[in-house]
N, C-alpha and C positions, 0 to 999 in steps of 0.2 A: 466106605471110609478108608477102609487098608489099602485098597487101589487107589485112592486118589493121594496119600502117604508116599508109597511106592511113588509114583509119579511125581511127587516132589522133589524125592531123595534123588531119584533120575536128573531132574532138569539141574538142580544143586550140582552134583557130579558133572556132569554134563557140563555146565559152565565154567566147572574149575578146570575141567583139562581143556575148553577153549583160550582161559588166559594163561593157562602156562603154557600151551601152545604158543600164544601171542606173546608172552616174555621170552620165549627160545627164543624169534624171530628180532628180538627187538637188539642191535649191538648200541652195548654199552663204551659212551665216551673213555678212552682212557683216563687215568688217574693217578700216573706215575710223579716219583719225586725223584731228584738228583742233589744230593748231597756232595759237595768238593773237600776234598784234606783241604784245600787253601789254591787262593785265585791270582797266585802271586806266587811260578817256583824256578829255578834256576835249570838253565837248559840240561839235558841229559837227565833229570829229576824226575820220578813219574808223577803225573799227580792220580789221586785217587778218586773213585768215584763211586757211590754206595748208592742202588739204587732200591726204591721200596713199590711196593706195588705195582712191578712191570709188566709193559702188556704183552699182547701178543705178540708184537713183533716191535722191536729197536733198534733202530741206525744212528750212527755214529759219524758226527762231519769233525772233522778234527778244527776246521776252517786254516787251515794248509792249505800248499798250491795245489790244486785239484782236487783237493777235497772240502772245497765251499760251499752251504748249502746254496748260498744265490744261485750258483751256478749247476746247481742238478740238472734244468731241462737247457741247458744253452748247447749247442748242435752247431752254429754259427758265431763267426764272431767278427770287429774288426780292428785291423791293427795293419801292423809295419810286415811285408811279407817279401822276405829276404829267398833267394836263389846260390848256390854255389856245388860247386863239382870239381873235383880232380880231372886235368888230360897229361897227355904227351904224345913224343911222336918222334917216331924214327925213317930213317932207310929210303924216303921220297926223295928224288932228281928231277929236277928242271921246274917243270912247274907242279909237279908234284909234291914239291919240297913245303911248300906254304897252300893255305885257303883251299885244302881240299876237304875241312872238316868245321858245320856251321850251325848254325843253332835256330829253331826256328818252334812257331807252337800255335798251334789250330784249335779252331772252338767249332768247328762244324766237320772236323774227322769222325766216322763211326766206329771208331776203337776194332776194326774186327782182323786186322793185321793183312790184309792182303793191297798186292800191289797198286791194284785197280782203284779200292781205297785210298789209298793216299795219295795217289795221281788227281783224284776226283775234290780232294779234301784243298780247302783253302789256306792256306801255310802264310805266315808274316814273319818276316827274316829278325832276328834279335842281336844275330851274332856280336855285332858291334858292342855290345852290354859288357861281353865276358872280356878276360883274358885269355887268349888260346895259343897255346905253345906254339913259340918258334922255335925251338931250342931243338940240336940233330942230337937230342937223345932220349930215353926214358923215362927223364926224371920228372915227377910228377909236378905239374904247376899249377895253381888255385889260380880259379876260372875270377877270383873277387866275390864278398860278398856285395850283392846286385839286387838292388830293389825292384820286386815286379808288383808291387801294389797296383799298379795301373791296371794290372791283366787279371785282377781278382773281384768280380760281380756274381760271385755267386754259382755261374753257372760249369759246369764242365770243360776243362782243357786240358790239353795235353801237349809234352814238348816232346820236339821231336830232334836228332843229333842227325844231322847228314854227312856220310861221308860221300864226296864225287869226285869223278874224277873218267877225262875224254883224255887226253893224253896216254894213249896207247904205247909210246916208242920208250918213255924213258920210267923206271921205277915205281913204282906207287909208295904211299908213304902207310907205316902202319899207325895203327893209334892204339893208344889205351885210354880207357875215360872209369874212374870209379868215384864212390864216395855224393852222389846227387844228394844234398842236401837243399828241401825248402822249408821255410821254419817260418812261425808270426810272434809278432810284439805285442801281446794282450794287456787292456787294461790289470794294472796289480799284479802283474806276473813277474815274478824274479827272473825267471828265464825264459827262452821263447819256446813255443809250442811247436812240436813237429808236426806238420801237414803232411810233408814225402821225404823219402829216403830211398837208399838204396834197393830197400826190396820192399818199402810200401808206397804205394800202390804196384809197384814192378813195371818190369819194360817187355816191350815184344819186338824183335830184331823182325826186320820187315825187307828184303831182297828184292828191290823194284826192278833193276835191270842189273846182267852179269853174272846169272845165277851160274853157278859152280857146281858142281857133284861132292865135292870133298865137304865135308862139314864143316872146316875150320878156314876154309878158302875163299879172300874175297868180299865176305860179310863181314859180320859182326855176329861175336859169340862169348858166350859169356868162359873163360878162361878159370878153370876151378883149381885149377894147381897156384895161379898168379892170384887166385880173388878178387878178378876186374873183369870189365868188359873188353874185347880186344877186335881189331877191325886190320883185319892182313892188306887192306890195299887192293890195287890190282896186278900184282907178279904174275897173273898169268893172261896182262896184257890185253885186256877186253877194258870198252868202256863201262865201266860200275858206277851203280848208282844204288847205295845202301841207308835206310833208316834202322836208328835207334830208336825208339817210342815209347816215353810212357803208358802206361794206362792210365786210368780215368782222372783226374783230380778235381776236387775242388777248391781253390786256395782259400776258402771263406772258413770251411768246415773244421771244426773242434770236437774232440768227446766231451760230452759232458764230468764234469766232476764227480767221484761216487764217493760214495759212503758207506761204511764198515756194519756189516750184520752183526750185531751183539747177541738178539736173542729171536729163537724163531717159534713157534707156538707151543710144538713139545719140550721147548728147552726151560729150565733156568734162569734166573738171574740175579744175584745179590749185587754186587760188586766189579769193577772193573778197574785195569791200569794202564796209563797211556803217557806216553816219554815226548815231550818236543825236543829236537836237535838243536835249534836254533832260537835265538833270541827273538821277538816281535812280542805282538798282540795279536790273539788269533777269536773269533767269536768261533766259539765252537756249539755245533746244534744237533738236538739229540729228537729224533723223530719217531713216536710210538705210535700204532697202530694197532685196534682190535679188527679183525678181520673175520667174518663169516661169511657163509653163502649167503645170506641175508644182507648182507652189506659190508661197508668199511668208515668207523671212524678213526680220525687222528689227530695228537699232539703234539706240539713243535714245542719245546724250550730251549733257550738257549743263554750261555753264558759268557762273556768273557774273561781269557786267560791272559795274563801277563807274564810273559817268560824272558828272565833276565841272564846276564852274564853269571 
């Protein structure tokens, strides 16, 4: 009879550390609350936010631009996607004076910067889009903002800046080119989203014919004392034939919007405070999550804020 006792008190134990094994495993929905000072405040005003029961983890969407929850997983978008850049140009004679400097942008280049590349690569002439200095001096003249929507599907492009130039007897012309801005028009966006610029995604000078020993000879090279790109020409009288190149682009491609870590599982959290600048309505969305190796659940609330003059 004590044995078969014993063996009861076993299997009883036994069982209790089976389901509290099985409750460690089990994650618990979140249960947080968000209380507002008030849903109505005048810009520059914080509003406040007291929160009770938070979970493991809390993000924060303000619903500001870029920081919308709709738009967490958006990667892609589509809208108005605009082109412009700075040039000039100095010092060319004869026919070197004009049309030695052109615009042009391939969807089947292998990005890898050599000559043979871009000989091999299929190019479609644009130049006509831009404005391009006639002017016999330095001063910079905007290329126009210039819609290339047409040339944005998604997939990989790249432009390229040619300068040429067969006229061996009379001058070459130099150029400068800085400032490449492409930007898009997104649904509810107060201003436009940069896709490229200057140094993103960046360019690779590419020497297809007339290569020179001197490093600043002839090509195109990036000018760090001027902070532009700079292209000598041919003064030392060879036929040249020189690419600027972007790297890779997508013109489709957006970051996604993010949202602000509030609380992370060792932290904290009673309370928080948050300023808008500007006047609108914004829904702003507060996202918890309990997180284990066992799994993850999660809470979306969201509110709207009215922010006035």
């Amino acid at each position: 009879m004590k044995s078969f006792n014993i063996i009861v008190v076993f299997l009883i134990v036994a069982t209790s550390l089976i389901q509290s094994c099985d409750n460690l495993e089990e994650v618990s929905t979140p249960e947080f609350k968000v209380i507002l000072n008030s849903l109505e405040v005048k810009a520059g005003e914080p509003v406040m936010f007291t929160v009770s029961n938070a979970p493991d983890f809390l993000k924060f969407y303000s619903g500001e631009f870029g920081h919308q929850y709709k738009y967490k997983d958006r990667t892609n978008a589509e809208g108005t996607v605009t082109m412009s850049f700075e040039n000039s140009q100095k010092w060319g004679l004869g026919s070197n004076a004009k049309d030695t400097f052109t615009v042009w942008y391939s969807k089947d280049y292998d990005g890898s910067g050599t000559p043979e590349a871009v000989n091999s690569a299929t190019w479609i002439e644009i130049t006509d889009r831009f404005d391009i200095s006639t002017r016999y001096d330095f001063t910079f003249q905007s290329s126009g903002i210039v819609d290339i929507t047409d040339l944005a599907d998604g997939n990989t492009i790249y432009f390229g800046f040619r300068y040429f130039s067969d006229n061996v007897v009379d001058r070459g012309a130099e150029w400068y080119f800085n400032d490449l801005s492409i930007q898009m028009d997104v649904e509810e966006a107060p201003a436009p989203l940069t896709v490229a610029d200057e140094t993103t995604p960046g360019f690779t000078p590419v020497d297809v014919q007339g290569v020179v020993d001197a490093w600043n000879a002839a090509k195109w090279y990036w000018d760090s004392g001027k902070g532009h790109w700079r292209m000598r020409g041919n003064s030392d009288r060879i036929v040249n034939e020189d690419w600027l190149i972007t790297n890779a682009i997508n013109l489709t491609a957006v970051n996604p919007d993010m949202g602000i870590n509030l609380k992370s599982y060792s932290t904290l959290l009673n309370n928080f405070e948050y300023t808008y600048a500007t006047p609108g309505v914004y829904t702003v969305t507060m996202v918890g999550n309990n997180t284990t190796i066992y799994g993850n659940k999660e809470k979306v609330e969201q509110f709207t804020i009215k922010v006035i003059e």
